[in-house]
LOKOLGU-155401 format. One line per field, with one value per residue: x, y, z of N, C-alpha, C in turn. Coordinates in steps of 0.2 Angstrom, whole numbers. Layout:
REM LOKOLGU-155401
nxx = [X:...]
nyy = [Y:...]
nzz = [Z:...]
caxx = [X:...]
cayy = [Y:...]
cazz = [Z:...]
cxx = [X:...]
cyy = [Y:...]
czz = [Z:...]
END
This chain:
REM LOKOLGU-155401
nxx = [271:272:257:253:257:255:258:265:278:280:294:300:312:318:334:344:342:351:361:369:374:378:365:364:361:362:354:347:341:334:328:319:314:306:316:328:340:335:335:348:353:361:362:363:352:349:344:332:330:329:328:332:328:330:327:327:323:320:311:302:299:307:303:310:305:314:309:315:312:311:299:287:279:271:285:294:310:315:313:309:301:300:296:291:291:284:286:284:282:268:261:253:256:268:268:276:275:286:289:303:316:328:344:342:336:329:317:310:301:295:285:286:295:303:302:317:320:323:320:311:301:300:303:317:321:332:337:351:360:373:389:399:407:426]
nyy = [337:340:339:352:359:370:374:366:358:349:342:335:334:327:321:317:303:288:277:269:265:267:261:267:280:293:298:312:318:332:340:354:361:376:383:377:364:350:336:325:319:308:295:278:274:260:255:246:242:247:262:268:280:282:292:294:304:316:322:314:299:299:293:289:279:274:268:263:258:251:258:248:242:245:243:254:258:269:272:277:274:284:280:286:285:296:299:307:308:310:315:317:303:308:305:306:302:298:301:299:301:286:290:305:317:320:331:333:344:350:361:379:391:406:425:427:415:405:390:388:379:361:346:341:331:325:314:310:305:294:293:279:268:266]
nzz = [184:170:167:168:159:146:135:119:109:95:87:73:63:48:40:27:21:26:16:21:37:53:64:74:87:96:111:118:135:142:156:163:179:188:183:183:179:181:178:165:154:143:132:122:108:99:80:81:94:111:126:141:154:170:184:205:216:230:225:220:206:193:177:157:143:129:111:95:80:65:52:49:33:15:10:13:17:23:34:51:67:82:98:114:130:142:162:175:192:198:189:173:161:146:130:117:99:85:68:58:43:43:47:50:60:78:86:102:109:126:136:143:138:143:140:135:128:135:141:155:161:157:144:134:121:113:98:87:73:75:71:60:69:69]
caxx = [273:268:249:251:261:249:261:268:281:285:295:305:318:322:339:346:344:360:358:375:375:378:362:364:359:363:347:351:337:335:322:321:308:306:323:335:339:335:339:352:355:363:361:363:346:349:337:327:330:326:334:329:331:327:330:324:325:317:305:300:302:305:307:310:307:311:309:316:310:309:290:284:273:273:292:297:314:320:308:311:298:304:290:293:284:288:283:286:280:259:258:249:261:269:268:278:278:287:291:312:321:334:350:337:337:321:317:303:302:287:286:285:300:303:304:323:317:327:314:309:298:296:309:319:323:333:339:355:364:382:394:401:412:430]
cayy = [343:342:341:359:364:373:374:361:359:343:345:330:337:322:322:313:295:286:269:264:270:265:265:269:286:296:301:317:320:337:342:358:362:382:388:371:358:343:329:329:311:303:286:277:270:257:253:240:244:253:263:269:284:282:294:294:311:320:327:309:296:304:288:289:274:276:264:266:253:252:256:242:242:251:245:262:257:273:278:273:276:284:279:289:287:298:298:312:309:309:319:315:303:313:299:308:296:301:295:300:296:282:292:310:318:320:334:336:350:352:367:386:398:414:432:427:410:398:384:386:374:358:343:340:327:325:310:312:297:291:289:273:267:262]
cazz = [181:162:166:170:155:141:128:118:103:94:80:67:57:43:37:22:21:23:15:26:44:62:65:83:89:103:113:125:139:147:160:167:183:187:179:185:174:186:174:162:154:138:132:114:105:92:79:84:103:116:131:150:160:179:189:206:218:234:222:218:202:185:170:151:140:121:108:89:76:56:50:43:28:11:8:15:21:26:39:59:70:89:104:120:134:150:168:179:199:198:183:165:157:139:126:107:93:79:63:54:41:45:47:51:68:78:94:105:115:127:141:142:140:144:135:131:123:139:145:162:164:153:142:127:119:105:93:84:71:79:64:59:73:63]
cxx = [270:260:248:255:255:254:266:272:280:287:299:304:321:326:337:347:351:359:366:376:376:371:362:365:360:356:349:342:339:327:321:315:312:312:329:333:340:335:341:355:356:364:364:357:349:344:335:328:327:330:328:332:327:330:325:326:322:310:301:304:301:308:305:310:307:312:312:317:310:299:292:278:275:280:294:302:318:316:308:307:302:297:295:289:288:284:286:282:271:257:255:255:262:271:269:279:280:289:297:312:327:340:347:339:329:322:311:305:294:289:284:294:297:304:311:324:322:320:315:308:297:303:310:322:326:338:344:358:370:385:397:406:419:435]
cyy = [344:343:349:362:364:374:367:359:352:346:337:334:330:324:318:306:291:279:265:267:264:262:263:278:290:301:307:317:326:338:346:359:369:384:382:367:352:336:330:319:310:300:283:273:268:254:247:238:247:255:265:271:284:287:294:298:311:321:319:305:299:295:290:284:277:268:266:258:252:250:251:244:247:251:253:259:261:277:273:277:276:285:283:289:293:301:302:312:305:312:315:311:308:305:301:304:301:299:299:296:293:289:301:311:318:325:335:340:353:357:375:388:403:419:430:420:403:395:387:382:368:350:346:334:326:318:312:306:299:290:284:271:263:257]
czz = [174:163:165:164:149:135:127:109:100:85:76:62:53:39:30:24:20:22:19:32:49:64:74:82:94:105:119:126:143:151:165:173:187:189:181:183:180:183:167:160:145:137:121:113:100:86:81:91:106:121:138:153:168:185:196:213:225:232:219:211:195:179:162:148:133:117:100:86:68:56:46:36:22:7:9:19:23:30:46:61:78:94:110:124:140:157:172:186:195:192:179:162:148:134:116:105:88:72:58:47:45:44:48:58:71:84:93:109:118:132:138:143:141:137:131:128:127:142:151:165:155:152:135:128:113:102:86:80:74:72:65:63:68:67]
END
């Protein structure tokens, strides 16, 4: 599916570094193919984790691995890097690295919308901080 897609966004939005947090994150996956969201998945990413979506359909195997880690180097400790690979049937895998701040959100969004600016064809992913559980 993505080999054919021609347009491609990625965007990181760094929040405010929060020197106290969770750091657990809620990962949402969407994945629309021509105009139906056919996968529709939310998970928790903790730093120094990973997580894994598998779905496997009619239309074949679709999986998601992400990874979210502290960069190393530089004493920069308010920066996480998010690895994402992802594999849709035979297509081209899509492999976004991004680099946040800790307590920051992050979205990719790769595909084509329409005139009225809803995806069609393509995903999103987006990384969100969990607040502190009490």
């Amino acid at each position: 599916m993505f080999s054919a897609i021609a347009a491609a966004l990625l965007l990181a939005a760094g929040g405010p570094a929060q020197a106290e947090g969770s750091g657990r994150y809620a990962l949402d996956l969407s994945v629309v193919h021509a105009g139906v969201q056919t996968v529709a998945a939310r998970t928790v990413l903790v730093e120094d984790g990973s997580a894994n979506v598998t779905v496997q359909d009619v239309d074949g195997l679709f999986e998601m691995n992400a990874s979210l880690a502290p960069v190393q180097g530089d004493g920069d400790e308010d920066s996480l890097a998010l690895s994402i690979s992802i594999l849709d049937g035979d297509a081209q895998p899509v492999e976004p690295n991004l680099v946040i701040r800790r307590g920051g959100t992050a979205r990719v969004v790769i595909g084509h919308e329409g005139p009225d600016g809803v995806m069609f064809e393509g995903l999103k992913v987006t990384l969100t901080p969990l607040p502190d559980a009490d």
